[in-house]
C-alpha positions in Angstrom: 0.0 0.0 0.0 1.6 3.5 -0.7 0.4 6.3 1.8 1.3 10.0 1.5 0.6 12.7 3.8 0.0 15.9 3.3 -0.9 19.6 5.2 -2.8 22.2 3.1 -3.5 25.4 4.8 -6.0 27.2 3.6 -5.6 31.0 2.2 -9.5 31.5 3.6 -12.1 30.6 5.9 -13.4 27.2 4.9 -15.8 25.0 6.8 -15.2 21.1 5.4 -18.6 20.4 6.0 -20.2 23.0 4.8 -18.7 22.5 1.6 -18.4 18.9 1.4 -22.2 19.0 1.9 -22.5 18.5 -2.1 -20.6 15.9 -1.7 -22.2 13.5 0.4 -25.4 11.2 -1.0 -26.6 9.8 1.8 -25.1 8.8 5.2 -23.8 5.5 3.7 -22.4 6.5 0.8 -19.7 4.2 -0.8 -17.8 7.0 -2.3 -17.1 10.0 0.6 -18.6 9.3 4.2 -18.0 12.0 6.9 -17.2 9.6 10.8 -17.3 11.9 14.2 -14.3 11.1 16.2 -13.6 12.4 19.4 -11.1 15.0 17.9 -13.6 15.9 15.1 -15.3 14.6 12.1 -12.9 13.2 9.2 -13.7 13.2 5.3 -13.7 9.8 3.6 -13.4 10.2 -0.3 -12.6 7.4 -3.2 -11.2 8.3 -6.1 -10.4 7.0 -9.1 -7.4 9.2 -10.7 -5.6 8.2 -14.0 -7.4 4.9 -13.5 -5.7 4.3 -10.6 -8.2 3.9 -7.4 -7.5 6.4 -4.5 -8.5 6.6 -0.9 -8.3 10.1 0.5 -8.9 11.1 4.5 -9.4 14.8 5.7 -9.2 16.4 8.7 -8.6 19.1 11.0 -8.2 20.2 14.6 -11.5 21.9 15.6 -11.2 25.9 15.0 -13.4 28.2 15.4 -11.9 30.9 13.0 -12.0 28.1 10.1 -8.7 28.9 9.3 -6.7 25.4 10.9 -4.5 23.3 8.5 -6.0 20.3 6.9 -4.5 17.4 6.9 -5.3 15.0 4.0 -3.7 11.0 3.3 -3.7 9.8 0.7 -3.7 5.3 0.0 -3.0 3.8 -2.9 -2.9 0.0 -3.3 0.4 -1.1 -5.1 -1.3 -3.6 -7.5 -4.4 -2.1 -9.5 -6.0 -5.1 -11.2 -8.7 -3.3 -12.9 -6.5 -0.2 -14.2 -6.7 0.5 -17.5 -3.9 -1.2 -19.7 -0.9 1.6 -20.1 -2.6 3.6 -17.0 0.0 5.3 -14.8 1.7 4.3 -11.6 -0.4 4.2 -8.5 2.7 6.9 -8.0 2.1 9.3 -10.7 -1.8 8.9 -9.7 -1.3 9.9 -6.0 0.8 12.6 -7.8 -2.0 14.1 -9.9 -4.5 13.5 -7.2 -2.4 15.4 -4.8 -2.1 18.5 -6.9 -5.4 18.9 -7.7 -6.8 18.6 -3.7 -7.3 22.2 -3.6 -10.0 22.4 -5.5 -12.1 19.6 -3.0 -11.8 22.2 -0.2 -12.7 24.8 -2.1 -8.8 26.9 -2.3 -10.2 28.4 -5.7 -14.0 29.2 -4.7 -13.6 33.1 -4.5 -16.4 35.0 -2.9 -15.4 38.6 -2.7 -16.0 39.2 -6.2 -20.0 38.7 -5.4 -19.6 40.0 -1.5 -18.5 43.1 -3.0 -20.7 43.7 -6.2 -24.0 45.8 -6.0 -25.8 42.4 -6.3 -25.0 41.4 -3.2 -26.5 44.2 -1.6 -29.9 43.2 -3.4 -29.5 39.9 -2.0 -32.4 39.2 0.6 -31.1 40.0 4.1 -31.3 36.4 5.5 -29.0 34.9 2.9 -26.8 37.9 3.6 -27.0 36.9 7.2 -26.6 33.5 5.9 -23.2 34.0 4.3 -22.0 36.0 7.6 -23.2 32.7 9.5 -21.4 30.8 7.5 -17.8 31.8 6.4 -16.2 29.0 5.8 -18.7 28.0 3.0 -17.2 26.8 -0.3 -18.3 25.5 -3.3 -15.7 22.4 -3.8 -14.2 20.8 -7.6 -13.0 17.8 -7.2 -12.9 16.7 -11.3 -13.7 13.3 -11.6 -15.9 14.0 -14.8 -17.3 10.8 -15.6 -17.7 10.0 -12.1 -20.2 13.1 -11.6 -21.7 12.5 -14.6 -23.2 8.9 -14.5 -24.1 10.1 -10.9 -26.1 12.4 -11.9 -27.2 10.8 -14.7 -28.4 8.2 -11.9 -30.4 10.9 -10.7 -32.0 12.0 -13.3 -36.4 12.6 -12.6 -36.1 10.2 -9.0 -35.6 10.5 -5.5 -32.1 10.8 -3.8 -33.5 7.4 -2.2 -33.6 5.5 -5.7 -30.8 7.1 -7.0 -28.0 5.8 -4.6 -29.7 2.7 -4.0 -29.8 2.3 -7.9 -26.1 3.4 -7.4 -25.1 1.2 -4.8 -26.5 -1.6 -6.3 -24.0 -1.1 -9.2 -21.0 -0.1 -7.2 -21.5 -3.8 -5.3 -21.2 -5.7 -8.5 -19.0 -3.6 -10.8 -16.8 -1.5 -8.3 -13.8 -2.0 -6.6 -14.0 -2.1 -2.2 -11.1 0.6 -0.8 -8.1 -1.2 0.3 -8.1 -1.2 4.0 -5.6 1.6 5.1 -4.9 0.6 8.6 -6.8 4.1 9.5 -9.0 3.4 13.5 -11.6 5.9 11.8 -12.1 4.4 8.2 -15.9 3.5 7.9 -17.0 0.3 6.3 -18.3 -0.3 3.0 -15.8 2.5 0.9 -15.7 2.0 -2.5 -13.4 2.6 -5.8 -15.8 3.8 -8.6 -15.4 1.5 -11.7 -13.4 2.4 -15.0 -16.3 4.3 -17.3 -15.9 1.7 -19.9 -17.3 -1.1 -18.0 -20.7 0.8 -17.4 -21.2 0.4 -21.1 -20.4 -3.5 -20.5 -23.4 -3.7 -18.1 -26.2 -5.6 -19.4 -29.8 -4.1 -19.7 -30.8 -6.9 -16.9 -28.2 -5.9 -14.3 -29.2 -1.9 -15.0 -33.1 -3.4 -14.6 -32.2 -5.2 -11.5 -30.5 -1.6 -9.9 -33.9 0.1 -10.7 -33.0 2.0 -13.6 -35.4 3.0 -16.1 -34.6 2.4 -19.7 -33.9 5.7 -20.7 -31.2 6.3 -17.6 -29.6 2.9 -18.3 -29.1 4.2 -22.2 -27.8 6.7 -21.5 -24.9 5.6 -19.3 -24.3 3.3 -21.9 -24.4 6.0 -23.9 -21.7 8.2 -22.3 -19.9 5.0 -21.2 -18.8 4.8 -25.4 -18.0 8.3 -25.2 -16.2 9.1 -21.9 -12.8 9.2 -22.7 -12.9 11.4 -25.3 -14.9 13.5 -22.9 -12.4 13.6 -20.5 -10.1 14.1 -23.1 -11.9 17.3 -24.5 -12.3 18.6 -20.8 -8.6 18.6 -20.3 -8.2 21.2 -23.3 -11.1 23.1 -23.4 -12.9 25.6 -21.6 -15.8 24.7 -19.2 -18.8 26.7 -21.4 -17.4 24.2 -24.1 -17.3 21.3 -22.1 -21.0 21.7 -21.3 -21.9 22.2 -25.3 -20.1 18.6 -25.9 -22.0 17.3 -23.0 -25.4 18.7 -24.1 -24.8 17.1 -27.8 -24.8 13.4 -25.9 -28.5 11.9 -26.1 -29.9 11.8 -23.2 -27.5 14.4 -21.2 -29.7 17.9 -20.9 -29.3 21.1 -18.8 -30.1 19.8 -15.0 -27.4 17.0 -15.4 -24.7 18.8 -17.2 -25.3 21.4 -13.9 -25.2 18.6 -11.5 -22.0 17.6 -13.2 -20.3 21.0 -13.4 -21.4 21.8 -9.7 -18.7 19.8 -8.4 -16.2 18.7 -11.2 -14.9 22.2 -12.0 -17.2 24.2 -8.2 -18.9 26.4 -11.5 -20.3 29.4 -9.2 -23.1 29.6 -11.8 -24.4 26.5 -12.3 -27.8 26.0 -11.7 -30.2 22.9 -11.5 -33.5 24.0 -14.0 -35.4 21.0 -14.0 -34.8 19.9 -10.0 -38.1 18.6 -8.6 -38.1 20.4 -5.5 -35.3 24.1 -6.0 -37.4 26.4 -7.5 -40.1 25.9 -5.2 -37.0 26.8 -2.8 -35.7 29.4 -4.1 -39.2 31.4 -5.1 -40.3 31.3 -1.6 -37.4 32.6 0.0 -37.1 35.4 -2.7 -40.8 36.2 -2.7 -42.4 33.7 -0.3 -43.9 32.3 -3.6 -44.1 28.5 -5.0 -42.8 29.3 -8.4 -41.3 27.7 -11.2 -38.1 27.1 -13.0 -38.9 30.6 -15.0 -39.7 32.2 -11.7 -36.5 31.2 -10.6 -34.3 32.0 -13.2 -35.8 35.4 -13.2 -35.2 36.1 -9.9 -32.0 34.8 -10.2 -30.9 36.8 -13.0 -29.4 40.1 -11.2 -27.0 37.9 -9.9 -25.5 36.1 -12.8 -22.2 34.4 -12.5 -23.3 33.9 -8.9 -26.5 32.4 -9.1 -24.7 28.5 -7.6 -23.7 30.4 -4.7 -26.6 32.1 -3.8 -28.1 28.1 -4.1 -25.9 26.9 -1.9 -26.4 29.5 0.7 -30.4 28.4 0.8 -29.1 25.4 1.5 -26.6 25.9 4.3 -29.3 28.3 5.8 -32.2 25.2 5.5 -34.4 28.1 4.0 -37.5 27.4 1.8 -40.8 26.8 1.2 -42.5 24.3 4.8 -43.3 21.2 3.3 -47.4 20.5 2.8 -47.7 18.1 0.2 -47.0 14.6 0.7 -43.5 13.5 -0.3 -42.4 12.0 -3.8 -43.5 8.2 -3.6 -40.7 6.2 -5.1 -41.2 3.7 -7.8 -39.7 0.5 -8.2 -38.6 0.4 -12.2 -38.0 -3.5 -11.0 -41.1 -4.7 -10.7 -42.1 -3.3 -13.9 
């Protein structure tokens, strides 16, 4: 197993979880888990970097100011059976990993440019108050393209519920479990995401069998064929063209190519038209309204370039519209 250790101090406030918050789908999630220890609560990420599978662990002393260093490991196993042929070293991988952990705690997610504009000052008081509550708040990007995409491609018109255990289902028979790293504090059930090619391996049965529909399961298929030349495209081009490519893949629209971009690159303006519940969120807090995507886009509009981070302050504030309605019944695509 090769381990490296590092300290990042931070050049701003940020609050891990907070800004990890994105991160996390579910409390038993098999790709980043937060554990409360006595000395705090430690990150759990995997990773799979240069085809290589990573486990990464964050943490910091407990600091009120927001300001402490973190300190992240960083496992690798030695042997990496389902790497890609002609992949890197599990060496080079923690390299490129390493360099690029940053972005997960948010180093390059910039506020002052909207704290300081004249549309923050039109910003409803309580999300002003929100930000001044919450500091440390960052919007992380943590790359992993294809990894964000099939997620939220999983996630595309269900529940969070469905979604994961859709997920999980396919992570238990197609992904790789973390190596154990000796760590007192790593939880249980961690696990490497699987190469993209192999989701386009999967057969219709086994996508069935997770609960995806038919149109979910093409289209991971779908970008499965077509990942590495995404990634490919991504590292050379800008992020407005990334989304274009993205948007000319069937199935792959506007709420997922958001969902994507929210945490592979932290885009401060990224927003999820076509979410089930956020514009009814973001209306009523605005104007105490339950309006639609157009609402919300409209009301949104004065603070273009920002309009992610004004999301993400809703949600660190739990602000919105009290729930009334009964809550989105599941339905299980395997019965059908």
């Amino acid at each position: 197993m090769l381990r490296v250790s590092l300290t990042f101090e931070p050049t701003h406030r940020v609050h891990l979880g907070q800004s990890f918050a994105a991160l996390a789908r579910g409390t038993y999630d098999p790709l980043f888990r937060s554990v409360p220890t006595p000395s705090g609560r430690i990150f759990w990420a995997t990773a799979r970097e240069q085809g290589v599978g990573i486990v990464a662990r964050f943490a910091r002393a407990p600091d009120p100011d927001l300001r402490a260093p973190i300190k992240v490991t960083l496992w690798a196993a030695r042997q990496q059976p389902d790497a890609p042929a002609g992949s890197p070293s599990p060496t080079s991988a923690l390299e490129a990993f390493a360099a690029r952990l940053p972005g997960w705690v948010g180093e390059y997610d910039h506020w002052s440019p909207f704290t300081t504009s004249v549309a923050w000052g039109q910003l409803p008081a309580r999300l002003r108050r929100a930000r001044a509550e919450a500091p440390g708040l960052r919007l992380p990007s943590i790359g992993l393209l294809s990894q964000n995409l099939f997620l939220a491609i999983t996630e595309q018109r269900v529940t969070g519920l469905e979604a994961m255990g859709g997920m999980r289902s396919l992570l238990r028979q197609y992904g790789t479990p973390a190596p154990a790293t000796g760590a007192p504090d790593q939880p249980s059930g961690l696990t490497i995401f699987p190469p993209p090619r192999l989701f386009a391996e999967i057969p219709d049965w086994a996508y069935h069998r997770a609960g995806y529909d038919r149109s979910r399961a093409t289209t991971m298929v779908t970008y499965a064929r077509r990942a590495d030349s995404c990634e490919r495209f991504a590292a050379v081009h800008s992020v407005g063209e990334l989304a274009l490519a993205l948007n000319s893949i069937p199935g792959i629209g506007p709420w997922t190519i958001a969902e994507t971009l929210q945490r592979y690159c932290g885009h401060p303006d990224a927003i999820s038209v076509g979410d089930f519940h956020l514009a009814r969120q973001v209306t009523y807090v605005f104007d105490g309204t339950s309006g639609d995507d157009a609402r919300m886009v409209k009301l949104l509009t004065p603070y273009s370039g920002h309009r992610q981070r004004v999301i993400a302050l809703i949600k660190a504030a739990r602000l919105g519209e009290p729930r009334r309605a009964p809550r989105y019944a599941p339905h299980d695509i395997r019965t059908m």
